[in-house]
MIVOZA-89723 format. One record per residue: z negated, y negated, x of N, C-alpha, C in turn. Coordinates in steps of 0.1 Angstrom, whole numbers, plus 5000, padded with zeros to 4 digits. Atoms other than C-alpha are relative to their C-alpha. Layout:
ZYXZYXZYX...
//
This chain:
499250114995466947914913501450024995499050055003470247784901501450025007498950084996473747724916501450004989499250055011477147694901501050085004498349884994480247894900501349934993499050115004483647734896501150104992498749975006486347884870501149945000498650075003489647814857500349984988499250005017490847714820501249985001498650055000494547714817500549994985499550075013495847504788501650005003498150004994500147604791499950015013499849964986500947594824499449935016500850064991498447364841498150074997501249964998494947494852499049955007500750164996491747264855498750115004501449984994488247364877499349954988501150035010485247434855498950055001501049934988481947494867499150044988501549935015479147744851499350035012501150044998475647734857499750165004500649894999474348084873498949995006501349964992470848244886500750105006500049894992470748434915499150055010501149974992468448584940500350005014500250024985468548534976499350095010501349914986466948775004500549965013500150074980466248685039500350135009499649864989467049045050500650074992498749885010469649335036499150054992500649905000468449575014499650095007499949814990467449925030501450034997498749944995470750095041501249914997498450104993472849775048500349915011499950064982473449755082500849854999499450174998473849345082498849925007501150124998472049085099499849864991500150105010473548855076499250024984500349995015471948715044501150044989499149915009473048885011499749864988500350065015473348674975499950104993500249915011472148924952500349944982499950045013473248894915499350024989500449885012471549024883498250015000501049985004468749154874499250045014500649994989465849244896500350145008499649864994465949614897501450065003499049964995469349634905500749915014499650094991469449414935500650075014499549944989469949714957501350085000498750015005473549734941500949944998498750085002475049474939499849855009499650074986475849264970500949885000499150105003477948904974499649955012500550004981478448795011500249824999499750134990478248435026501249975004498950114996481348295027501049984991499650095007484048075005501349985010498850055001487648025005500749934994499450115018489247764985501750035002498149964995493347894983500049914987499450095014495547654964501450114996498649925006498047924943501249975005498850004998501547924951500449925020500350074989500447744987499750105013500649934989499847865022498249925002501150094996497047605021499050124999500949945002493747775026498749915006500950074999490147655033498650065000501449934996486847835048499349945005501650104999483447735042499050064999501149945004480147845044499750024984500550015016478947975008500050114998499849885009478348284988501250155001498649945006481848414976501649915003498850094997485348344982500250004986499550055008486848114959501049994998498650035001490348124946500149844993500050125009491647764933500650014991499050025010494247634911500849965003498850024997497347564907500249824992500250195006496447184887499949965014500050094982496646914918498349974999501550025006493346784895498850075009501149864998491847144897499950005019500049944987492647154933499349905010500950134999491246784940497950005001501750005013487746864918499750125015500949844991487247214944500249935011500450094988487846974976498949945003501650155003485046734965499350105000501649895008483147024953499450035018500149984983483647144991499249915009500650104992482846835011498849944996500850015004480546764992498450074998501149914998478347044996498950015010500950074988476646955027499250165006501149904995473847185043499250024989501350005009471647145010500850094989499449905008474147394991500250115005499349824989474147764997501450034993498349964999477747814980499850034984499049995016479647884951500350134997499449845007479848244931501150024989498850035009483048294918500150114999500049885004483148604899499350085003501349894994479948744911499150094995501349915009477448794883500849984983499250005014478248854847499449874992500850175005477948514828501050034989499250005014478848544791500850114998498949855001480848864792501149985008498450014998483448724811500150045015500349944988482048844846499450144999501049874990480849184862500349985011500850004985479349254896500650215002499949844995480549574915498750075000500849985002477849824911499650085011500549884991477650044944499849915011500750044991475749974972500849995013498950024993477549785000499250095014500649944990477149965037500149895012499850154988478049585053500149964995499050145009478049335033500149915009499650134995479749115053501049964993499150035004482749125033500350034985500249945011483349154996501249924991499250035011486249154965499449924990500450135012485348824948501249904995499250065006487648684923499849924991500350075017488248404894500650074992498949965009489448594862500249864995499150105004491648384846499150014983500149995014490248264814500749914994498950085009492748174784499949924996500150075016493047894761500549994993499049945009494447944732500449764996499750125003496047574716498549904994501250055004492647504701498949975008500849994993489647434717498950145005501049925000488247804714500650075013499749914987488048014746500450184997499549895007489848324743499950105016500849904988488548644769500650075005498649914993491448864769500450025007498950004984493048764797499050035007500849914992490048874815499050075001500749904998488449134804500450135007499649894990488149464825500350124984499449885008489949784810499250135007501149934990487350054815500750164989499749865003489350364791500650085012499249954987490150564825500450164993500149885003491450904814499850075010500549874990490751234829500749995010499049944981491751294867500750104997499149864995494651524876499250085012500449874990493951834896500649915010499250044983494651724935501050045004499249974998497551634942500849954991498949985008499051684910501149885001499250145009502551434901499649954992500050075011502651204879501250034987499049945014504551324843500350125008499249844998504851704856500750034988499149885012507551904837500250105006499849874999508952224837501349925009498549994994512252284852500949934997499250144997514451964864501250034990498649975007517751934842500849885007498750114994520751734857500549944989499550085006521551464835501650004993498250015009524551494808500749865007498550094998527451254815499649884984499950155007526251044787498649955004500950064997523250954803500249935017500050054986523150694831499949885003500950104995521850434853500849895001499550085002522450094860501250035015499149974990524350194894501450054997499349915009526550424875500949924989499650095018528950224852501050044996499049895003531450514849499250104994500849895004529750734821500450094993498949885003532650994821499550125013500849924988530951104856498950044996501649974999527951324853499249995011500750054984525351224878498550054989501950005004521451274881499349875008500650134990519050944892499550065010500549974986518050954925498150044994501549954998513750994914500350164992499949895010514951264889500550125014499649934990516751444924498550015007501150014992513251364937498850094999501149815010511351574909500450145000499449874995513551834916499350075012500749944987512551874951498650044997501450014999509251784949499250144992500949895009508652084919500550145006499649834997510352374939501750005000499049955004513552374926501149975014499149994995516252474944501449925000498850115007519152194949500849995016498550054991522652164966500249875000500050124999522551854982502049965008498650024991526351724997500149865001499850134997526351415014501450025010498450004996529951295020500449855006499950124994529150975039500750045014499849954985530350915077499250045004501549914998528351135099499249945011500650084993527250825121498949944990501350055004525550715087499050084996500749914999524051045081499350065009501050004983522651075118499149894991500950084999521150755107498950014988500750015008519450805077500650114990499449905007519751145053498850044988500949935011517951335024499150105007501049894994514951555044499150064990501349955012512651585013500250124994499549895011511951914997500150145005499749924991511452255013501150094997499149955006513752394989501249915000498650085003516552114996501150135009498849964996519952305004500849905004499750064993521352075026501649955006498749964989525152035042500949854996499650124999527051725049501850025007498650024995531151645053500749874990499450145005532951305048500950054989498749915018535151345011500749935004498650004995538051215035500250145003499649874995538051545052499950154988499949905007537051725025501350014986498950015012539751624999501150035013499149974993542251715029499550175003500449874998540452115025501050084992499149915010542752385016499250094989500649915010540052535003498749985001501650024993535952494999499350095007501349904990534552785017499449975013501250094985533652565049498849924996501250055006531752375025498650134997500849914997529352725022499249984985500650025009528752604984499450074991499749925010527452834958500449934989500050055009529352804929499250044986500849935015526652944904498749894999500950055001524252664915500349854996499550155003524652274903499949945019499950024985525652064933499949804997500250104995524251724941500949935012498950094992526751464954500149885009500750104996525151174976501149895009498550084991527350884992499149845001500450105003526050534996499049894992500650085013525350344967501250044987499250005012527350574944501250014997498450005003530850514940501050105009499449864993532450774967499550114992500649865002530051044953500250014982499549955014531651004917501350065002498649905002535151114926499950105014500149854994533851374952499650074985500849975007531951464923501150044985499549955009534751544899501250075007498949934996536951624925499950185001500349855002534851994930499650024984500349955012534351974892501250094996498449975003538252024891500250165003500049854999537652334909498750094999501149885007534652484890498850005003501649985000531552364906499549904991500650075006528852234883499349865007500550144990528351854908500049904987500350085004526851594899499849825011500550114992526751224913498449974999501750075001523251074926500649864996499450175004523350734908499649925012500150094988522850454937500250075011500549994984523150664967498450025004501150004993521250664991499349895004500950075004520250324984498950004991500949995013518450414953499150145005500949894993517050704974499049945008501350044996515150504991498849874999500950065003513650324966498850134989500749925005512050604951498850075005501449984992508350654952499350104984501049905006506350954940498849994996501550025000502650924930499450115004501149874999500151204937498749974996501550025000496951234922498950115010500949924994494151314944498950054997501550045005490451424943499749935001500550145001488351174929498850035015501349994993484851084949499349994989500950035014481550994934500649864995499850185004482550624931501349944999498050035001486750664932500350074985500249925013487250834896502150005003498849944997491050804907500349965017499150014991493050824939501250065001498750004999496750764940500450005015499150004984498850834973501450004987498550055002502450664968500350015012499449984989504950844983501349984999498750034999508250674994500750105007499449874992510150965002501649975007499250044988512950815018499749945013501050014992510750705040499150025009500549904993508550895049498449924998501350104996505950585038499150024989501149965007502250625020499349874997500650105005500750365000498950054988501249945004497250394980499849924987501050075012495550284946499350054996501549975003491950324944499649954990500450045013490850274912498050054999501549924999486550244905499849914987500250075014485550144870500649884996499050085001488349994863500649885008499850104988488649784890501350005013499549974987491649854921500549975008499450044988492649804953501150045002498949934995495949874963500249945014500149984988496649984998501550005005499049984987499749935026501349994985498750005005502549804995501049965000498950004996506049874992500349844994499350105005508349574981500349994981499749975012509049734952498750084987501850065003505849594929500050134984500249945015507149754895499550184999500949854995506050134907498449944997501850044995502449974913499349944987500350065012502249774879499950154991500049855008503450114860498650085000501049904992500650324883498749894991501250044998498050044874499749954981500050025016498850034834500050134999500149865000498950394834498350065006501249914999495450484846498849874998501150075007493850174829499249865008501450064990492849974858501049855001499550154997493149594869500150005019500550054988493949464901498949945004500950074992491149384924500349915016499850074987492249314956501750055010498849924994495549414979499550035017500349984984494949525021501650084996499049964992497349605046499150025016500849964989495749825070500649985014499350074986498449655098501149914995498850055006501549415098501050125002499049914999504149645091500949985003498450024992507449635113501050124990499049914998509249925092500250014986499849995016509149825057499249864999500350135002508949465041498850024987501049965009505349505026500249864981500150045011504649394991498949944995501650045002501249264996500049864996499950145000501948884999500949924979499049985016504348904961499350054994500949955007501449124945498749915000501350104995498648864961499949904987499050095005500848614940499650004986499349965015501548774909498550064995500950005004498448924903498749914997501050094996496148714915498950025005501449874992493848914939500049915015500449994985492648844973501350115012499149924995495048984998499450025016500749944988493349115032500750045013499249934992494349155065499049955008500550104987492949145100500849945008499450125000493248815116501150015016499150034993494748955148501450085002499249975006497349095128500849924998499650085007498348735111500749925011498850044992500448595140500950105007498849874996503348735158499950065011500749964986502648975186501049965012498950104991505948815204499749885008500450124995504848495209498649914997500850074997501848455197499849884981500150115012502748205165499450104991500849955012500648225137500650004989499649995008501748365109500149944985500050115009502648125075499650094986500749925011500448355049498749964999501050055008497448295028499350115001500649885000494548605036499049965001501650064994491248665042499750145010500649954988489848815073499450104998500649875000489149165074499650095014500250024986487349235105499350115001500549924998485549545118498650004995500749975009482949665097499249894986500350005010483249465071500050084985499749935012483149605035500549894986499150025011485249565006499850034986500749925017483349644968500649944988499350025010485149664941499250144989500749895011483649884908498850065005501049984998481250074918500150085011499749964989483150144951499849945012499750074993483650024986500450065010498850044989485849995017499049975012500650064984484249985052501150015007498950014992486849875075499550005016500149974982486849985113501249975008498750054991489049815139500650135009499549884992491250075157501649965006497950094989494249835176500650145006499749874995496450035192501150034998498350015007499850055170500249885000500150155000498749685164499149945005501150054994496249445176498950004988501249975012494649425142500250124988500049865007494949805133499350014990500850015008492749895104500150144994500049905010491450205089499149984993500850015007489450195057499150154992500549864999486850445052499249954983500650035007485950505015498850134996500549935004483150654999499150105016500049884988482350835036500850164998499249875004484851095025501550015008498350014994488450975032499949865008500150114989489750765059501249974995498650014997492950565052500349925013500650084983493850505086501749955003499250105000496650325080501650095015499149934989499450375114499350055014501149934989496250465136500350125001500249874997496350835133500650054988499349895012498751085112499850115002500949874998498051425112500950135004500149894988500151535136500849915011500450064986500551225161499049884993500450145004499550865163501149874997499250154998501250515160500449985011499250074988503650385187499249885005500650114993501950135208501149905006498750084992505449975218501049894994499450085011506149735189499949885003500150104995504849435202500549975015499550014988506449515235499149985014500849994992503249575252499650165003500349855004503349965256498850045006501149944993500850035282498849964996501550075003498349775273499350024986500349945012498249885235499450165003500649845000498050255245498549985004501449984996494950155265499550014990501150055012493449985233500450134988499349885004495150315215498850145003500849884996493050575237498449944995501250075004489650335231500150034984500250015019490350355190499850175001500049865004490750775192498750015007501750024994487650745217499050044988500850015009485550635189499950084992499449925013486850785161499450185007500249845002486251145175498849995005501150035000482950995185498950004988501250045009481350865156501050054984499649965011483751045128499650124994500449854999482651375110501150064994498749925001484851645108500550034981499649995013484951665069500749914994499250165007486451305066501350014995498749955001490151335052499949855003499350104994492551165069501349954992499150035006495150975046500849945003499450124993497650805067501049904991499050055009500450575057501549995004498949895001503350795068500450085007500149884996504451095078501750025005498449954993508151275097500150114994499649925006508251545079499250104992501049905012507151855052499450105006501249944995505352025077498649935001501150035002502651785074499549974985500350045014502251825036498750134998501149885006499352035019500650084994499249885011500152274995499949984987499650095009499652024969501349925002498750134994502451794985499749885003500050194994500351524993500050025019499650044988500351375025498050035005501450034999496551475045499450095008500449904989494451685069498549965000502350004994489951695077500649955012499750074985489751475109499750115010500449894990488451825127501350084999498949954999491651975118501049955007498750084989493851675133500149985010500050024988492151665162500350145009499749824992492652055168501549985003498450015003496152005154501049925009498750094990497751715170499849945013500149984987498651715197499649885009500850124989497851335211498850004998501850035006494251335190499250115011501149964996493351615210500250015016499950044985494351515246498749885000501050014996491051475264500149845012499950074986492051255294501149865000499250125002493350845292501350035006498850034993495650895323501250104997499249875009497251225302500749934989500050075015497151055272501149855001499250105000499250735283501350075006498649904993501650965304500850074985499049925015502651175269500949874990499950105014502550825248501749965008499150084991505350665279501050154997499049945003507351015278500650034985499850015012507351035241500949924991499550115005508150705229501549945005498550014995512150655224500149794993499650165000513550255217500050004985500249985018512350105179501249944999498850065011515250015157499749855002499450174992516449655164499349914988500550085015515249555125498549995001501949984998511349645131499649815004499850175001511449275146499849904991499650105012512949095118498850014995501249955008510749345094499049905003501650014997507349215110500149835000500150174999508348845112500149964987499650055011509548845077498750024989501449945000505949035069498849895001500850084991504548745089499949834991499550135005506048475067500849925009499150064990508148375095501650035003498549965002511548495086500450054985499549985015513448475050500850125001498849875000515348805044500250014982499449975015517248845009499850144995500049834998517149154992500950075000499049914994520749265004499650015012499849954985519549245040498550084996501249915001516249415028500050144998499549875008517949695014500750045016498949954983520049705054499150045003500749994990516849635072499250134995500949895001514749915057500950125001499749945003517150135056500150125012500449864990516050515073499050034998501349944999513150695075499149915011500650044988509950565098500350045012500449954984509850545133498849945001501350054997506250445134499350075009500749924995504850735152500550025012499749934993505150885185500050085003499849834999507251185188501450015008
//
C-alpha cells in the first residue's frame, strides 16, 4: 500500500509543498519488545521492520509562526514558510478524513534523500520526524546537499576528555586580544582561555577587584587549583604596600572586574610593581559565557556524548550524536558553542528537548528550533506559566511520559518526574545514562518552590524519587543539568555519579520517609532570586528580554537545587 509524504522545494526565499509517493507497512500490534498499544507505521524493507519505527501522529507548524496544528497521521509534519506551501498542507489536512492513515515526512528513505533511524524503539509513541530541506539550484535540477546526512564521525575521546586539550595554558601577550579589550597595550588572557587553565590543573592567581556586594553575588569558583582573593582596586590603589593582597610574585596574576575595564588599570597598576597580571577580557560577563565541552563514554548506539559545561554557572547541557544524527539537550542562549560542537564531530541536528522550563537561564531551545529547523520538545505541562496558569506562546511537541525519541540508530525514553516542575523530564538513553534534567543531581535534588507551590511540588518531588529508586538500576549514570560545586565532579571533570551511588550519597535521594523528606526540603530551601520569574516567562514566550537585561538576568551561579 501507498501513501504520500509532503516535502519542501525552496526556489530563493519562498518554499512550496511537494508530495512523494511512499510504500509502507502497517502492523496492528508493536513488534516484540515495544511496550505500546498503539499502532506502529513501519518503513522499509521487510526484515527490518523490527528497527525502524514511525508513530501516529502529525503536526503541521508554519516556520517563523506560533501557529501549530495536530492531527491524526503517521509522522509530524513541519510546514513552510510560502503562504501557498502553507495553504496546500491545510487542504492536505482537512481533507484527509478518516479514509487516510497520515502523512510520512522524513520517515523512509525515498531517492537518497531520506533515512529512517535504525534502533529499535522501546515506545514508539513518540518519534524525531523531520522535512530535510531540499535545494533548488536556478534551474530546474534538484540539488541534495542541503540535505544529506554527514556520517564521517571521528574517533571518540577517552571519557571525559576536553575539547582541543593542550599542554600548559600561556597568558596571552599584549598583542593579542579580544573584542572586549580595545586597549592592546594591556596584557590580558580571554575569559575561556582562564577556563582551560583551571579546568587542566594549572595553578592561577585569580584577583577580583569588584565591590564585595558584587562578589557575594556572583564570583569565579571553578577549578580546584583556583587561587582565589578578592579587594576593591579603590582600596587597593590606596595600599602602602601589597602584602595584604598575600600575592606571589613569581606566579602570573589574573585580574577580574566586570566587563573589563577596572581590571586593566588594576592590571598595570601591580605590573608597575613587578607582578606578572594580566586582565580577563570581558569580566565576569564573558565569564559567564563560557562553556566547556567534555567528551564522554560512548554507548552501543551514542558513538558520541558531549556534556556542556557553563562554568559560570554551574549549568550542563548535552549533544547526543547517533549516526550522524543529534539531539541537543537543556540549551544555553548562546547557539554558536552548539553549531561549533555539531560541525566538529560531523553531526546534523535532529531534534532539540528541554528536560523543564528553565527559570535560571534563558534557554536556547526555541532560537535553535528556528535556525536549524528541528522539532523542539517539551512536556506540555511545562508550556504555560506555573503562576497563572497562561499558556505559553511557543511552537513544541508534546513529550509526555514514556514516550520515545529515535534519532540514528538511537533513542530517548522520557519518564515524567514533576517535582522542580510540573512537566519535569528525565531522558533515559540507551538504558545506560539518565539525563535527568533538574530532577536529581548528585548530591541533592531540584527546588520545588519556583512556581510558588513548595509543599505541593515536594509531594509530586517525593512520588518522582519514589519511582526512580523503584524501577531504576543501580548502574544507570546520572547526568544532571547543573551542579554547586567541584565536589561533585569525577576525576575526569565531567559532571555525574551511578544512581546507586546518589542515592547512598545524597543526602535527600536517600531519605526514606515523605514527612522527613518534605521537612529537610522546607528547612533547606532559602528565597529564589527575583529574575527566575522573568527567566521562566521569557522561556515561556511570554516576556521580551534584550540581551543587556539577559546578560543582568542570568547573571550568578544556579540556585536550582536545594541546599
Amino acid at each position: 500500500m501507498s501513501y504520500f509524504s509532503l516535502g519542501c522545494v525552496r526556489k530563493g526565499p519562498v518554499r512550496s509543498l511537494i508530495a512523494f509517493a511512499m510504500p509502507f507497512f502497517k502492523a496492528t500490534a508493536p513488534p516484540f519488545g515495544i511496550e505500546s498499544a498503539k499502532n506502529a507505521i513501519l518503513c522499509g524493507p521487510p526484515e527490518t521492520l523490527m528497527n525502524r519505527t514511525v508513530v501516529p501522529a502529525l503536526m503541521v507548524r508554519v516556520a517563523g509562526s506560533n501557529a501549530a496544528l495536530v492531527v491524526p497521521s503517521p509522522v509530524i509534519l513541519t510546514s513552510t514558510t510560502d503562504p501557498a506551501g502553507s495553504a496546500a498542507a491545510a487542504a492536505f489536512v482537512a481533507g484527509a478524513g478518516e479514509g487516510v492513515a497520515g502523512v510520512a515526512a522524513s520517515a523512509c528513505a525515498v531517492a537518497g534523500f531520506f533515512s529512517l533511524p535504525q534502533a529499535m524503539a522501546l515506545n514508539a509513541t513518540s518519534v524525531v520526524s523531520r522535512v530535510n530541506r531540499i535545494a533548488n539550484s536556478s534551474s530546474s535540477t534538484i540539488r541534495v546537499d542541503a540535505c544529506e546526512r554527514v556520517h564521517n564521525i571521528p574517533a571518540c575521546f577517552e571519557n571525559g576528555s576536553p575539547a582541543n586539550s593542550r599542554g600548559r595554558c600561556v597568558f596571552a601577550p599584549s598583542r593579542r586580544h579580544s573584542k572586549p579589550m580595545s586597549d592592546p597595550t594591556v596584557p590580558h588572557i580571554p575569559a575561556l582561555e582562564l577556563a582551560r587553565c583551571l579546568d587542566h590543573g594549572e595553578r592561577v592567581q585569580l584577583l577580583d577587584v569588584r565591590a564585595p556586594e558584587r562578589v557575594a553575588q556572583a564570583r569565579v569558583t571553578f577549578g580546584a587549583t583556583l587561587d582565589f582573593r578578592a579587594v576593591p582596586a579603590s582600596e587597593m590603589y590606596r595600599l602602602a604596600t601589597l602584602e595584604p593582597l598575600r600575592l606571589d610574585p613569581g606566579a602570573p596574576v589574573a585580574v577580574i572586574c566586570g566587563h573589563g575595564n577596572s581590571s586593566k588599570q588594576a592590571t598595570q597598576f601591580l605590573r608597575q610593581r613587578g607582578f606578572e597580571a594580566y586582565s580577563v577580557a570581558g569580566g565576569m560577563a564573558a565569564w559567564e559565557t563560557v562553556y566547556l565541552p567534555r567528551r564522554l563514554s560512548p554507548t552501543p548506539a551514542l558513538e558520541r556524548v558531549i556534556q556542556i559545561d557553563r562554568v559560570g554557572k554551574g549549568a550542563l547541557s548535552y549533544i547526543l550524536v547517533s549516526d550522524g544524527d543529534a539531539v541537543v539537550v537543556d540549551p544555553g542562549r548562546h547557539l554558536d558553542v552548539y553549531d561549533a560542537l555539531l560541525e566538529e564531530s560531523g553531526a546534523t541536528a535532529a531534534a532539540v528537548i528541554d528536560t523543564h522550563m528553565h527559570a535560571d537561564y534563558l534557554s536556547g531551545a526555541r532560537v535553535a528550533t528556528a535556525r536549524w529547523q528541528v522539532p523542539y520538545f517539551l512536556h506540555p505541562d511545562d508550556a504555560r506559566s506555573p503562576y497563572d496558569g497562561v499558556e505559553g506562546r511557543l511552537a513544541y511537541q508534546p513529550l509526555t511520559d514514556g514516550d520515545t525519541v529515535a534519532f540514528g540508530r538511537a533513542t530517548l525514553r522520557a519518564v515524567h518526574v514533576p517535582g522542580h516542575t510540573l512537566g519535569s523530564l528525565t531522558l533515559v538513553a540507551d538504558e545506560s545514562l539518565a539525563l535527568t534534567g533538574d530532577f536529581l543531581f548528585v548530591q541533592s535534588v531540584g527546588r520545588p518552590d519556583l512556581g510558588g507551590q513548595r509543599d505541593a511540588w515536594a509531594a509530586r518531588l517525593w512520588e518522582s524519587l519514589e519511582r526512580a529508586r523503584s524501577a531504576w538500576p543501580g548502574d544507570l549514570v546520572v547526568l544532571p543539568a547543573h551542579y554547586v560545586g567541584e565536589r561533585e565532579r569525577r576525576a575526569d571533570r565531567s559532571i555525574g555519579a551511578r544512581f546507586d551511588v546518589v542515592t547512598a550519597t545524597n543526602e535527600a535521594a536517600a531519605i526514606q520517609d515523605p514527612a522527613t523528606f518534605r521537612a529537610w526540603v522546607g528547612a533547606h530551601t532559602t528565597a529564589p532570586p527575583d529574575s527566575y520569574r522573568t527567566i521562566k516567562l521569557a522561556n515561556l514566550g511570554l516576556a521580551t528580554v534584550s540581551e543587556a537585561d539577559a546578560e543582568i538576568l542570568e547573571f550568578g551561579p544556579n540556585q536550582c537545587a536545594v541546599s
